[in-house]
C-alpha positions, 0 to 999 in steps of 0.5 A: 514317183513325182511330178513336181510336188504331185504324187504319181497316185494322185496324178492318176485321176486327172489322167483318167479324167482326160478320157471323158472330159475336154482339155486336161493340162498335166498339173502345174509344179509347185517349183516353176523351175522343175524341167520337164519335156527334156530332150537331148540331140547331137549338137557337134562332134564334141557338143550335146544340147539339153533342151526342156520345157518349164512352167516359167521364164529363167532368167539363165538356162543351166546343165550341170555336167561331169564323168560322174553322178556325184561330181558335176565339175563343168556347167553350161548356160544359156540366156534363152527362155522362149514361148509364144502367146497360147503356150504355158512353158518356155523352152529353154537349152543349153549347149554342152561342149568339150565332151570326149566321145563315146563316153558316159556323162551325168546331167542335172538341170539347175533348179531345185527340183531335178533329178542326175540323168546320163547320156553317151556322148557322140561317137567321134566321126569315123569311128568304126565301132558298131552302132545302131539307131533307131527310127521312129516316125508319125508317134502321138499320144491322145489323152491317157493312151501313152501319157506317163506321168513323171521322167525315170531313168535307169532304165526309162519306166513306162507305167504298164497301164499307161503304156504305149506300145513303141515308147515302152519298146524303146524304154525296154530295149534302151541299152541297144541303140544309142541315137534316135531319128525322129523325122517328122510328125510328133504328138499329133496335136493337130486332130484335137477335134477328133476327141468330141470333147475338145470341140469348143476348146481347140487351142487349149487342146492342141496345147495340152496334148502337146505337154502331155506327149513331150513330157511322155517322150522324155524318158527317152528323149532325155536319155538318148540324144533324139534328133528332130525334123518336121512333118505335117502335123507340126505346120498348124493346130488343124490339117482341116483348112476350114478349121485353120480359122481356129488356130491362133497365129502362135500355132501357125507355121510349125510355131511349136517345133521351132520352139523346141528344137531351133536352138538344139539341133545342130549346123552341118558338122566342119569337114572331118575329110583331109580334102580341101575341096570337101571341106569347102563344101561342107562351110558351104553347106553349114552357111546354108543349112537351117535346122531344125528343118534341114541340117546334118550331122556326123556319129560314127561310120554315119553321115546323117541328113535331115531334110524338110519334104513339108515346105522350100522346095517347088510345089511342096505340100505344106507351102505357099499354095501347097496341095495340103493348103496349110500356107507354111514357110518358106524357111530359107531363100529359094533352092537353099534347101536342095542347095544345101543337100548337093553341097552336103552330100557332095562333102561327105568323105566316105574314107571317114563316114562310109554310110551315107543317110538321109531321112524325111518324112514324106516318101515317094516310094511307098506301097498304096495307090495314093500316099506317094509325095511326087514334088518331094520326089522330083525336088530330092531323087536324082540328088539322093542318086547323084551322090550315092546315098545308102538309105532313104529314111521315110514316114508318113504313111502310118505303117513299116515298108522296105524297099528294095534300091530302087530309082526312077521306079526301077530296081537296081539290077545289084540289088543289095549287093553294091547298088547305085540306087538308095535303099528305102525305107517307111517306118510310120507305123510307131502309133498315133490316133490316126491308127494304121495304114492299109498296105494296099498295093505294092511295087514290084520292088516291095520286100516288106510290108506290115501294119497288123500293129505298131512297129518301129525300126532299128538301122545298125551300122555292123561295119564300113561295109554292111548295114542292117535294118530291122523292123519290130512289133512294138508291142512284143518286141517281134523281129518282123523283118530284117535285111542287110545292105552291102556296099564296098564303098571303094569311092571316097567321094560319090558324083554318080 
């Protein structure tokens, strides 16, 4: 196995070495052009986009592509090379369009030295067909803890003695889900200070830690198409605000996370509905989405939003005069984050997407006496109730939480059978330096609660009517806890 011209055997000592010693870069290619850090997302009904990192600039990003490994028949390119002032790659993508749905395509990104990868192309909206998604949210790696090498495929392998424990899981498990959310907090560059050695080389740091997460992520990000939105460990290189002072202005305001993700997750989905009024909706909606901080997509039975609970919308955390102090955003005019999601949730035709997702990364129902994001409810929960969502998707919190629907602090009388209320969930237990959450307290309306180890979530739509959410010990594999939510979605359109 190798990176670039770097034998896997070789590269083990500057791993090891990361342990002991301040920055260590993965090593540089000797072929500037070989990708690396690649990450796929849903990028329209018939549209994927590959994004990766190199070690220099291209003139043209470009994907070969095709139904089979040995004859790439269609390309695609784009212009779009980018990186800012302390990083050593540039993010590049391409968009590949004209795909039939649910079907097996093989990529290789042009240059000399890459490898034929395959992914499932989405599922067409309102196909019925079961699926499941997996959730993982608060993922960083520090060092050698989690650090893999080199990309493989067929299946993702996962050095055993560089294992981290989710990533393995979702390498094991790679053929039972097809997508992946991933709504907030990659890497945790962010506590560099926390590795001692680190202290007089911050930015440099920050940056090594994220190539060494990127490229360990790749696995699965370049296999499964992986869908991106920000949490507070993306805002600045140090949640200290008297270390801000250290964090150049290109590792301020979620620099890096645009970077990567800006040009590959996708607007709002056109109306797949019949109904005009659904559609005019969803035009409005895509006019005031903007990803990667909040945008929405169609796979299947699901209707899935991505929202921002960091910045644009009042007294959020990480903005202007926020709680947290990291002085980030706005990202867009004033309400056009809620704008966007009661015109988005509004469009959705329940006929051709049934389930109705929307995921975050800062809950408002969490168990603990303190970790609640209140403005985040307050801008969000009566639009999430309004319109009928099915499951609330949260992080943050560094453990697995399941709720049972719940509104205003109240349980629905119904339960799991037909609720108004959403469902909600926390999976932030997928593992960072930052270790665990204590449970703590709970609500009376908890069902679930753990943080003895890592563990992650799979959401699986079974039908129309029945969703599943599961929640898994990273580490064995465990089914930890499982529930099923039944909803007979006899409206078409939901204004409640």
């Amino acid at each position: 196995m190798v990176v670039g011209s770097l034998s896997f055997a070789k590269a083990l000592p500057l791993l090891a070495a990361s342990a002991i010693a301040g920055t260590t870069y993965p090593p540089i290619p000797s072929d500037l052009t070989t990708p690396f850090q690649q990450r796929l997302a849903v990028y329209g009904p018939n549209a994927v986009s590959v994004g990766w990192n190199t070690y220099q600039q291209l003139s043209q990003s470009c994907v070969d592509f095709g139904t089979s490994p040995t004859s790439l028949t269609s390309r695609a390119c784009s212009k779009s090379s980018s990186t800012y002032a302390t990083s050593r790659t540039w993010s590049n993508y391409a968009i590949l369009t004209g795909l039939a749905p649910a079907t097996t395509y093989y990529y290789k990104i042009a240059s000399t030295n890459s490898s034929v990868d395959h992914f499932l192309s989405p599922r067409a909206p309102g196909d019925k067909t079961a699926f499941s998604m997996d959730v993982v949210i608060d993922l960083g790696v520090y060092g050698q803890n989690g650090y893999t090498a080199s990309k493989r495929d067929t299946p993702p392998v996962v050095e055993p003695d560089l294992d981290h424990a989710t990533i393995g899981a979702l390498a094991r498990t790679v053929d039972d889900y097809e997508i992946v959310i991933h709504p907030g907090d990659f890497a945790y560059a962010d506590d560099w200070y926390l590795k001692f050695a680190n202290i007089f080389d911050g930015k440099q740091a920050y940056q090594a830690i994220l190539e060494q997460f990127y490229e360990q992520l790749a696995p699965i990000a370049g296999r499964k198409l992986y869908m991106a939105s920000p949490g507070n460990h993306e805002a600045d290189c140090s949640e200290i605000p008297y270390l801000l002072n250290l964090c150049p202005e290109g590792q301020k305001n979620f620099t890096d996370f645009m970077h990567r993700f800006q040009n590959t997750m996708p607007s709002p989905f056109a109306s797949s509905s019949t109904n005009t009024t659904a559609q005019a909706l969803a035009a409005k909606a895509r006019g005031l989405a903007n990803p990667p901080f909040w945008y929405s997509f169609e796979y299947g039975m699901a209707h899935v939003v991505m929202i921002n609970t960091e910045t644009d919308f009042p007294d959020a955390p990480d903005g202007t005069s926020g709680s947290a102090k990291l002085n980030s955003g706005p990202f867009g005019k004033p309400n056009q984050q809620t704008d966007f999601l009661k015109a988005d949730l509004a469009s959705v035709d329940r006929s051709v997407t049934p389930w109705v997702i929307v995921a975050g990364h800062r809950p408002w129902y969490t168990t603990g006496s303190s970790s609640g994001c209140t403005s985040c409810q307050q801008a969000f929960e009566d639009i999430f109730y309004q319109y009928g969502v099915d499951l609330g998707v949260f992080g943050h919190v560094h453990n697995s939480q399941r709720f049972a629907p719940v509104y205003k602090g109240t349980a629905d009388p119904k339960g799991m059978k037909d609720p108004k209320a959403p469902m909600y969930i926390v999976a932030g237990g997928a593992g960072n330096i930052e270790n665990l959450s204590d449970v703590g307290s709970k609500p009376s309306y908890t069902q679930f609660a753990y943080a003895d180890d890592y563990s992650y979530a799979t959401v699986r739509f079974k039908d129309a009517n029945n969703l599943q959410v599961d929640f898994y010990q990273s580490s064995t594999g465990k089914l930890l806890d499982t529930s099923v939510l039944y909803k007979s979605h006899t409206n078409r359109f939901v204004s409640q």
